[in-house]
N, C-alpha and C positions, 0 to 999 in steps of 0.2 A: 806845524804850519807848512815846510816844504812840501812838496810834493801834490802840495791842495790845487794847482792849480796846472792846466796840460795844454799846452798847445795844440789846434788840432794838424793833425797828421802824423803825430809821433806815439798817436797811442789809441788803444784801445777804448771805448767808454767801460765804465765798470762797472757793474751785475750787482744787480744785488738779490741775493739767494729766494729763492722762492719755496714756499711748501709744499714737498712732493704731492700731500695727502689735496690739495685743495681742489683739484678738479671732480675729483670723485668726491668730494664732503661735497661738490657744488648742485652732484649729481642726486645725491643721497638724501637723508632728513635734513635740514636744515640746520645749522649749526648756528650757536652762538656768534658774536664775532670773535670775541678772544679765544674762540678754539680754533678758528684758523689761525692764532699766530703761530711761527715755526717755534718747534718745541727744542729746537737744539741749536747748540749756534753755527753761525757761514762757517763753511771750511773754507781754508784761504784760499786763492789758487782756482775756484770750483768757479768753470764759466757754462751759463747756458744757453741757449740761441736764445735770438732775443725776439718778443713776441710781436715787436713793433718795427722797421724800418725803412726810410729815405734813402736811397742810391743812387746820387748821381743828380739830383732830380732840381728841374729849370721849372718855373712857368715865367711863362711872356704873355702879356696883355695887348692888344693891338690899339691905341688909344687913335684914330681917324691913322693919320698916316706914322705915327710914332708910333714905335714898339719898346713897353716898359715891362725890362727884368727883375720880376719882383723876387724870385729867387736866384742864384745863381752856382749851376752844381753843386748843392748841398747833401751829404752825405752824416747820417745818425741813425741812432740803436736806441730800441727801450728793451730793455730786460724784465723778464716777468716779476713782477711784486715793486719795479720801481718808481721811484717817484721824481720827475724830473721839469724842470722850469725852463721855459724858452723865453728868456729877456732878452728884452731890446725895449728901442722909442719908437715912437707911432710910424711906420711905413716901411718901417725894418723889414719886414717880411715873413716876421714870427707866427701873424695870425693867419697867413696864404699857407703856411708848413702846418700847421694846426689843419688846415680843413683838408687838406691833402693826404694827411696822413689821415684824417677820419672820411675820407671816400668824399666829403661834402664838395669838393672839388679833384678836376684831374691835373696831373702835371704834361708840363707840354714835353719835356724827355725827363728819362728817366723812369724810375720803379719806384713803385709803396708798396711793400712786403709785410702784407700781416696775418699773423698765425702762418708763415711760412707760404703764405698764396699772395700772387699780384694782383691787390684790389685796384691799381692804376688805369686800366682796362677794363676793367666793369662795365656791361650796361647800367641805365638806369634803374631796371629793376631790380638787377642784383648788387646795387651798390645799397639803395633804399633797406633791403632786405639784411644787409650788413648789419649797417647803422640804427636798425632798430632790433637786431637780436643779439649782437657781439660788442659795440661799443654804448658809451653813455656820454650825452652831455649836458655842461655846465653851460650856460652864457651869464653876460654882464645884464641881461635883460631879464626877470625870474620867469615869466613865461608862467605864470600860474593863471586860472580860471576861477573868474573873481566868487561865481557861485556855487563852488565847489571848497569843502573846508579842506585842512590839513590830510587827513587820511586820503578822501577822494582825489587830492590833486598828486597823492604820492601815487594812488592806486591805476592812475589812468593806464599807463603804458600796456594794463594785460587787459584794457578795454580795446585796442586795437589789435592786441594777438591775443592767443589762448592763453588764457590763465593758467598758470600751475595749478597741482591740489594745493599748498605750502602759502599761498599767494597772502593769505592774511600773515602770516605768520611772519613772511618776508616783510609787510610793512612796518609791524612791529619792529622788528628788528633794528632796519632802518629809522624810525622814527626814537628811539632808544640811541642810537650811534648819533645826531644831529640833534641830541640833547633839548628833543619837542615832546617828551612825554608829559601828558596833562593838558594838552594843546590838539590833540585829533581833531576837534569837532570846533574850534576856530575856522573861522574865514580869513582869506589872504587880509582884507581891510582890519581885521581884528590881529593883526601882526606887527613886530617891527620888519624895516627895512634887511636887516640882517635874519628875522626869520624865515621872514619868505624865501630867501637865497637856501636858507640851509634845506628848505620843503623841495629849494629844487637838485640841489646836492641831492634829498633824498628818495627822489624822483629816478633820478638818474643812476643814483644804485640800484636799486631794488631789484632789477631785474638779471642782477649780477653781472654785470659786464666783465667781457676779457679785460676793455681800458675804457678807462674815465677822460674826456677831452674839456678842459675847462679854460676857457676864454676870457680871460678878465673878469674872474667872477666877483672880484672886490672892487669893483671898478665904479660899484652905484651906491657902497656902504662906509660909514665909516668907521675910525681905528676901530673901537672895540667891537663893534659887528663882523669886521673884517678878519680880526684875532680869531673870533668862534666861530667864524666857516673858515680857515684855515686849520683850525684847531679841525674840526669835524672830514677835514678833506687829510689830514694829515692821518686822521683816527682810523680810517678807511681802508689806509696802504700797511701802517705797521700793523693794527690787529686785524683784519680783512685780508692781509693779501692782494688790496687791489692796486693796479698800475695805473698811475696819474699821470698826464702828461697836461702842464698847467703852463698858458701863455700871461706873459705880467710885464710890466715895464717898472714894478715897485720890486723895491731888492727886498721890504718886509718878508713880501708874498714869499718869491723865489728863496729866501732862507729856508723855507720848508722842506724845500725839496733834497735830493740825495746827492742831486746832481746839478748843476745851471749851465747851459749852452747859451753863452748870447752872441745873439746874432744882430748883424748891421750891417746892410746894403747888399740885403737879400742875401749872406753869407752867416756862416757859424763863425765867428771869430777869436771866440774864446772858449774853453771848458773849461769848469771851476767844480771839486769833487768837493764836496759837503760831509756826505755821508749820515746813514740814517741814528737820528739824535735828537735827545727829546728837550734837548734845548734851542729853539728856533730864532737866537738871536742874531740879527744881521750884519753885526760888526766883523763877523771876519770877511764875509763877503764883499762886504763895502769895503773893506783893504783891501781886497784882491782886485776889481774891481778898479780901484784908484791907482794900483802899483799898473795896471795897465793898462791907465791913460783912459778910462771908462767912465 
């Protein structure tokens, strides 16, 4: 239990190892999911840049003559293959750091460094262009197309860019990881509430993203809906390889993750190191959590 949890400014955030082979399997035939996972285990010690980061980074809103600090020089890292939870309570400023770091918004100083480029500065069109070839996202809203079944509302994303050759193959895959096999040819009204989320989970893989941005995505479902798209979003990062960065204000959710940054009054106030475990219960968290006053 020591050392679970770090203040910030005395430490580094932690890495958690990535598979060398995965960008080229990205490249390649299409792999399984379970053959991206890394076939050897972390060496200790082994740090890599990290494919995600905030420096330094403010925004201010001008509200008539008030100006409201929704974040306030916040500085963080996502590491390639991480899975990380930004809690806090409604106004925190966890979901302004979310869109920020996904280009959907810019910060007023400061930098958003990802794939080692300042997407902070982006035009609009090259931000657009990001956002739909390099990341993916979740929201609390599933965002599906009611006349369109399971397969089609997975498949849309390569109806607005070029489809791959691989493209059926990709949805399979995904529709196999969000545990909807037998379900393709479903319409979203022929769903539950937690499947439609997971169709949009798997929406938002498909096209293999660097990072996955998910925004309260259990926020419209309950417990056991919520369990199996956490469970499918979790499936994602240990056998995928893929990097999560998940906004929540429920400590359930953020047990998932590898890591918890919570933040309060537009600040990171805590890190709390989890570490990747395929046991997702939240009782250590909620201690940690309560020993500081959270």
């Amino acid at each position: 239990m020591a050392g679970l949890l770090r203040r910030r400014g005395n430490a580094t955030p932690g890495v958690m190892p990535f598979a060398a082979t995965l960008e080229r399997e990205r490249l390649a035939a299409p792999p399984t999911w379970s053959a991206l996972r890394p076939t050897t285990p972390p060496t200790s010690g082994v740090r890599m840049p990290p494919i995600l980061e905030a420096r330094d980074v403010t925004k201010v809103y001008a509200l008539g003559k008030t100006r409201v600090e929704a974040l306030r020089a916040v500085t963080m890292s996502v590491a390639p293959g991480e899975f990380v939870a930004l809690m806090g309570p409604s106004g925190s400023g966890k979901s302004t750091l979310l869109q920020l770091l996904g280009g959907l918004d810019r910060p007023t100083t400061g930098e958003v460094v990802f794939e080692g480029r300042d997407i902070s500065r982006l035009s609009d069109g090259q931000a657009t262009k990001l956002r739909r070839e390099r990341t993916g996202y979740v929201f609390q809203a599933f965002n599906l197309i009611p006349l369109l079944n399971v397969r089609e509302n997975i498949a849309l994303p390569f109806t607005i860019a070029k489809a791959p050759k691989d493209w059926k193959e990709r949805v399979r895959q995904v529709i196999d990881l969000v545990e909807l096999t037998g379900k393709e040819r479903h319409r979203p009204d022929q769903l539950s509430a937690g499947e439609q989320q997971r169709v949009a989970v798997a929406r938002a893989l498909v096209t293999r993203p660097s990072v996955l941005l998910a925004d309260e995505p259990t926020g419209n479902l309950d417990y056991t809906n919520s369990g199996e798209l956490l469970d499918a979003l979790w499936r994602s990062c240990d056998q995928g390889g893929q990097t999560i960065v998940l906004v929540t204000h429920d400590a359930r959710a953020a047990a998932y993750a590898d890591r918890v940054l919570v933040i309060g009054d537009g600040r990171i106030q805590e890190e709390i190191e989890l570490g990747r475990r395929p046991d997702h219960s939240a009782a250590v968290l909620i201690e940690r959590l309560a020993q500081v006053g959270l």
